[in-house]
C-alpha positions as a Python dict, from the first residue, in 0.01 Angstrom:
ca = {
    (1, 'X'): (0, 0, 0),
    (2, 'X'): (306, 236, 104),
    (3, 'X'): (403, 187, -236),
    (4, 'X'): (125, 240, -420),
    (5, 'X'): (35, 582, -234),
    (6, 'X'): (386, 687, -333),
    (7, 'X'): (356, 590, -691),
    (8, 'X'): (21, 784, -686),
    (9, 'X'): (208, 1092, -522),
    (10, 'X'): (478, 1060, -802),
    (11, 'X'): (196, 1069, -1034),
    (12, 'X'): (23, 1391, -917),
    (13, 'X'): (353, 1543, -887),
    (14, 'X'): (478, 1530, -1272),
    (15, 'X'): (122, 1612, -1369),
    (16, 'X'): (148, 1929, -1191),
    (17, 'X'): (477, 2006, -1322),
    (18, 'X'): (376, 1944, -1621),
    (19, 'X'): (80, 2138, -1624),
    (20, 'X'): (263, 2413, -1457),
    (21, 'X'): (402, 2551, -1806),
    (22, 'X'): (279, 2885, -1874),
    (23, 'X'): (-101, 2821, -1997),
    (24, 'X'): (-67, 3084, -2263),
    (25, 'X'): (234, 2948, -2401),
    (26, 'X'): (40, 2567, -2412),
    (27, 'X'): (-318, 2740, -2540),
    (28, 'X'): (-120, 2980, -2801),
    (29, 'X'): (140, 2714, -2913),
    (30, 'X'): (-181, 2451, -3009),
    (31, 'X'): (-382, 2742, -3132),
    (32, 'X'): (-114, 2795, -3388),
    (33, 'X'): (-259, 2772, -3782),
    (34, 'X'): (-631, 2749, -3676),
    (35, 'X'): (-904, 2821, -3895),
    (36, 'X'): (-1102, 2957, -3621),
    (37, 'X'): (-1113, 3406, -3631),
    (38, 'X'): (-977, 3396, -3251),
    (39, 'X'): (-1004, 3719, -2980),
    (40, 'X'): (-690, 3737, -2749),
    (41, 'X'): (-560, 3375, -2906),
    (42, 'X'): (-883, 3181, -2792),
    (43, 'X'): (-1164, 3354, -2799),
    (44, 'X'): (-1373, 3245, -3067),
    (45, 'X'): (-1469, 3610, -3275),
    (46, 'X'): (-1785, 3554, -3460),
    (47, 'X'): (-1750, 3605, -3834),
    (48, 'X'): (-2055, 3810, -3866),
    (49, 'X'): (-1965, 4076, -3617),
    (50, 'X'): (-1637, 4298, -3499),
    (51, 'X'): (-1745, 4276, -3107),
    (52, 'X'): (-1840, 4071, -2874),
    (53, 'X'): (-2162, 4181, -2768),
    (54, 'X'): (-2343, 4113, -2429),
    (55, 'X'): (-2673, 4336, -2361),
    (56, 'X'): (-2903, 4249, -2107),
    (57, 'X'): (-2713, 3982, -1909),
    (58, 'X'): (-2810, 3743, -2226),
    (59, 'X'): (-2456, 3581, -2229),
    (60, 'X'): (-2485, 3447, -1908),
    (61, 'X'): (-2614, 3087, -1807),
    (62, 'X'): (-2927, 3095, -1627),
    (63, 'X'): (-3031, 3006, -1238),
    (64, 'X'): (-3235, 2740, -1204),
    (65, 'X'): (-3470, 2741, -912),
    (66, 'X'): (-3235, 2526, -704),
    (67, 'X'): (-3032, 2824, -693),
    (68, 'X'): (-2785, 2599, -920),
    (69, 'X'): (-2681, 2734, -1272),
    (70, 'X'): (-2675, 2442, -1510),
    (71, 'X'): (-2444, 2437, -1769),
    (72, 'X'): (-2545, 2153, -2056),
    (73, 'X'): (-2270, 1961, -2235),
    (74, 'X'): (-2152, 1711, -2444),
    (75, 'X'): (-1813, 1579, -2501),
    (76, 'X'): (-1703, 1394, -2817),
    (77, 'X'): (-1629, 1029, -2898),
    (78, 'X'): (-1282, 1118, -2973),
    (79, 'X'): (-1160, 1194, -2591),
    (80, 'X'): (-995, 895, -2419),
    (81, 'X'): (-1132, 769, -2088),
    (82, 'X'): (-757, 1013, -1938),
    (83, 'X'): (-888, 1284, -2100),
    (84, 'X'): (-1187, 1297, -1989),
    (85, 'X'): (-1123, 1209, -1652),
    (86, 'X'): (-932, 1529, -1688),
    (87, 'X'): (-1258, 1738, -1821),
    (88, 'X'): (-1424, 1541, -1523),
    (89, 'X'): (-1219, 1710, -1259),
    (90, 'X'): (-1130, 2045, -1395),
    (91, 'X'): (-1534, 2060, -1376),
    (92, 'X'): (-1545, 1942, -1033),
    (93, 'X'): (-1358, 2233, -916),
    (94, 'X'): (-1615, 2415, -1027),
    (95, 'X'): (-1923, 2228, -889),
    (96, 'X'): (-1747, 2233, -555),
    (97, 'X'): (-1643, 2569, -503),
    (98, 'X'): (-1921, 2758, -714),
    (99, 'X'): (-2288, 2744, -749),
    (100, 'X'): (-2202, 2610, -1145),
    (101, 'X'): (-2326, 2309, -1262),
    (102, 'X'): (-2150, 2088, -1568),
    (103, 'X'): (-2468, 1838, -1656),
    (104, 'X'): (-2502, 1613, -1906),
    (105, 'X'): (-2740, 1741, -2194),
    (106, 'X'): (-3022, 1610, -2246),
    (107, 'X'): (-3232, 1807, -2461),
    (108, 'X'): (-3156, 2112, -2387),
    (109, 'X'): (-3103, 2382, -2675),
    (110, 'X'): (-2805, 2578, -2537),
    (111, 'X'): (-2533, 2356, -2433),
    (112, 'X'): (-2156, 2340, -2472),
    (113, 'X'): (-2027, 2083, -2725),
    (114, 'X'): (-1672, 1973, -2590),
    (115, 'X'): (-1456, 1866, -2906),
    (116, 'X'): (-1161, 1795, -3041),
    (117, 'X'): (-1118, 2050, -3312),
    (118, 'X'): (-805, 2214, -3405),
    (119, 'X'): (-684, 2382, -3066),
    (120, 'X'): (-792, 2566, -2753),
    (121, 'X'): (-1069, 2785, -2801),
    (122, 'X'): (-1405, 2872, -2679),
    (123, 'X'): (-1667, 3156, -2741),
    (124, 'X'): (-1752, 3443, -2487),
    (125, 'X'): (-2023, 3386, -2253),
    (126, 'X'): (-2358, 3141, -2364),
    (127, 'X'): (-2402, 3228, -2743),
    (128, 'X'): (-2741, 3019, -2777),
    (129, 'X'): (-2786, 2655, -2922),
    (130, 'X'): (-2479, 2445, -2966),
    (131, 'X'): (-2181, 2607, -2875),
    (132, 'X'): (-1820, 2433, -2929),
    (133, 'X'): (-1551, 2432, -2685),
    (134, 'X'): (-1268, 2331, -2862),
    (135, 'X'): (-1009, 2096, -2626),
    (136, 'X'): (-756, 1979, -2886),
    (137, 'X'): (-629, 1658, -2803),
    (138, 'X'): (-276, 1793, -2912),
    (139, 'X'): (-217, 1974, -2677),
    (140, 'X'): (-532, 2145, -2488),
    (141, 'X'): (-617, 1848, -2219),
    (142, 'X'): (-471, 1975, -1903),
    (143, 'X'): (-675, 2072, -1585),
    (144, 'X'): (-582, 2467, -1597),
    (145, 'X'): (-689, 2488, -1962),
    (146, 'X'): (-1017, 2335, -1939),
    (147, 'X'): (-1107, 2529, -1677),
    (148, 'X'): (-951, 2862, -1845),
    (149, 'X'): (-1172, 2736, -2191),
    (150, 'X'): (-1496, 2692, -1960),
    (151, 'X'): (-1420, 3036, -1803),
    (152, 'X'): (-1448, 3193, -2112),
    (153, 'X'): (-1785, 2999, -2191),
    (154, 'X'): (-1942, 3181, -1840),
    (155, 'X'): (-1901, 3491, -1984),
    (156, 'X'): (-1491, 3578, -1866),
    (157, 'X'): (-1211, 3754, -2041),
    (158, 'X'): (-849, 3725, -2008),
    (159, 'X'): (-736, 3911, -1716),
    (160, 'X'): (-484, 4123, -1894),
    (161, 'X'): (-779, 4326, -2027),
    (162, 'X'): (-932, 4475, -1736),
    (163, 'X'): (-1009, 4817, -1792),
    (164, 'X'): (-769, 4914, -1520),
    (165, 'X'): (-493, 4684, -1595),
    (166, 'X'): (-243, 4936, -1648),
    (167, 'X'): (-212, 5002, -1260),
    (168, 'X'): (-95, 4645, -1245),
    (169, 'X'): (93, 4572, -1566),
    (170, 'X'): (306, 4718, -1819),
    (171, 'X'): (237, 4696, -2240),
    (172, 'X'): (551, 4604, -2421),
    (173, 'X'): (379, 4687, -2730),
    (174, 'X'): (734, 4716, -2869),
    (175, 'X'): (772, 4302, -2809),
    (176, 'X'): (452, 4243, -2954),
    (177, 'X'): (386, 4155, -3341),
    (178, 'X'): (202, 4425, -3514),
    (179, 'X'): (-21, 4234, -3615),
    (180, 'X'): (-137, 4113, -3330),
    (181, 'X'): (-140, 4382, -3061),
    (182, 'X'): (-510, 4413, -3061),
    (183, 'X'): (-507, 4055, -2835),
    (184, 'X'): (-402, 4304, -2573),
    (185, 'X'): (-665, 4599, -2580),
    (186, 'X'): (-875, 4666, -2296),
    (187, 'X'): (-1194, 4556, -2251),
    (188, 'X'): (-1503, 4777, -2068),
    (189, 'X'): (-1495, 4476, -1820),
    (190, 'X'): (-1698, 4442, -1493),
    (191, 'X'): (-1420, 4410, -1268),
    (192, 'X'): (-1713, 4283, -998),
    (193, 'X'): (-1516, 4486, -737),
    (194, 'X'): (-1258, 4213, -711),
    (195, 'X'): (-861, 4269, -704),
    (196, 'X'): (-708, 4266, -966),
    (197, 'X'): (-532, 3883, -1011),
    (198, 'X'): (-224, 3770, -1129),
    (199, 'X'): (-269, 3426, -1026),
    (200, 'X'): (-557, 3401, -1212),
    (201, 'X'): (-614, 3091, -1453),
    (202, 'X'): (-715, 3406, -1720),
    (203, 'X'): (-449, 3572, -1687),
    (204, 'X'): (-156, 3526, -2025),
    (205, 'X'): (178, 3452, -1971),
    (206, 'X'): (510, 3711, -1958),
    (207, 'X'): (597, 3633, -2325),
    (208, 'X'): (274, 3627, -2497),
    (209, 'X'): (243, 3716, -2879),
    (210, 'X'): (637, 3831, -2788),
    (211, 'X'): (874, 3887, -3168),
    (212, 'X'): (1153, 3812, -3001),
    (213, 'X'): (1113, 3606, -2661),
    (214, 'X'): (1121, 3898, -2499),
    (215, 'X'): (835, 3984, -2210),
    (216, 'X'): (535, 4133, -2366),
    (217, 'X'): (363, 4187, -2010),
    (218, 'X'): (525, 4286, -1713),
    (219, 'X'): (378, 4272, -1342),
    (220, 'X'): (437, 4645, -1136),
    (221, 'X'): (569, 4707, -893),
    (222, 'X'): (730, 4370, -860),
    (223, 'X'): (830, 4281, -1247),
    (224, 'X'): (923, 3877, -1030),
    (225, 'X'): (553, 3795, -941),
    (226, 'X'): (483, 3483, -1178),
    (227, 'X'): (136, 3526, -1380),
    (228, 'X'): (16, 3267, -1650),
    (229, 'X'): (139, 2950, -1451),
    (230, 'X'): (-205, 2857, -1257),
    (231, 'X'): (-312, 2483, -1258),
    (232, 'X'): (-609, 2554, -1111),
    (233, 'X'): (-893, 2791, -1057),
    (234, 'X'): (-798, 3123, -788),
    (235, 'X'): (-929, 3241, -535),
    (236, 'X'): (-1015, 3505, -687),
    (237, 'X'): (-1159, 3373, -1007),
    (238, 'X'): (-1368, 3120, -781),
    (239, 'X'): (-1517, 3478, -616),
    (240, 'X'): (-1568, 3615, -936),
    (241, 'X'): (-1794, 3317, -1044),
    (242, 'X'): (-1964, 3321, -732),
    (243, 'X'): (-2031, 3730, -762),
    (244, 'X'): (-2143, 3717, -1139),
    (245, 'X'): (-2377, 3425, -1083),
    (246, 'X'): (-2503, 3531, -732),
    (247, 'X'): (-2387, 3209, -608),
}
């Protein structure tokens, strides 16, 4: 048994280290060459609009009378039994620390459709009817990226574009690819009165969208404090969830 439990132990540890990459370096690095028009690397942009639009709460999953907010789903045929043990539990994080509810569809009209596609991506907030979350099986099936992917799907965007972000980090528009410096404009965000989080699962890594491996954002005061590396939800983000679905 002594054994076993320290075989398990070994387990969990290289998982963990291995999951502790930077998340935006994993979700950016898969996301690489897909087809999908994607917001801030893995947001998924609709191709008959220029914003992502949310008016009258519409985005957001609904309470049920239980107080619980069910979220529908599906997940494809072509997930292993590991991976989705993996889904499994990056869910459970959720159902135990937040008043959100992963359920198995049924018939329901709006639901998420977990699949393998071509990287990690999901759409902002509950779009209506089937709605992919793409978990590519390349490189997307790790605890913190689920659960990033499912933020995103209850209505969250990346951390790095708060509207007040620039009292926290610095721009290095200078590091970042032309091209691709609108992945860091701010957005009119409700902030929910919560500090602002650099150990966020939202938040992007140092060297995001970087030219030339240099940092692209930088923490302030303390340039040291780590951000991108979470392998599991925050505190914080678990209080956000709770706040915006008056959990």
């Amino acid at each position: 048994m002594r054994g076993t439990n320290w075989v398990r132990r070994a387990f969990s540890r290289a998982r963990m280290e291995r999951e502790a990459v930077d998340i935006t370096t994993r979700i950016l690095s898969t996301n690489n060459g897909s087809r999908e028009l994607l917001l801030e690397g893995d947001i998924v942009l609709p191709r008959t609009r220029n914003a992502l639009v949310c008016a009258n709460n519409n985005c957001f999953w609904k309470k049920s009378s239980t107080g619980l907010v069910q979220v529908p789903f599906t997940v494809s045929a072509d997930f292993s039994s590991t991976d989705r043990a993996v889904i499994a539990g990056a869910m459970a994080t959720f159902h135990s620390k937040t008043c959100i509810r992963f359920v198995d569809r049924s018939t329901e009209i709006d639901y998420l459709s977990i699949e393998n596609r071509d990287g990690c991506y999901s759409s902002l907030g509950r779009t209506g009817g089937k709605q992919v979350v793409s978990l590519s099986t390349r490189g997307c099936v790790y605890h913190g990226i689920v659960q990033h992917e499912l933020n995103h799907a209850l209505g969250f965007y990346h951390e790095h574009t708060r509207s007040d972000r620039d009292r926290y980090v610095t721009i290095n528009w200078q590091n970042i690819d032309p091209t691709m410096q609108y992945n860091f404009n701010k957005e009119n965000t409700n902030n929910l009165n919560t500090l602002y989080d650099y150990s966020s699962v939202m938040h992007y890594g140092k060297t995001a969208f970087t030219i030339n491996g240099l940092n692209t954002i930088t923490p302030i005061p303390d340039a040291s404090v780590q951000i991108g590396q979470r392998v599991d939800l925050s505190v914080i983000d678990i209080q956000r969830i709770n706040t915006l679905y008056n959990c």
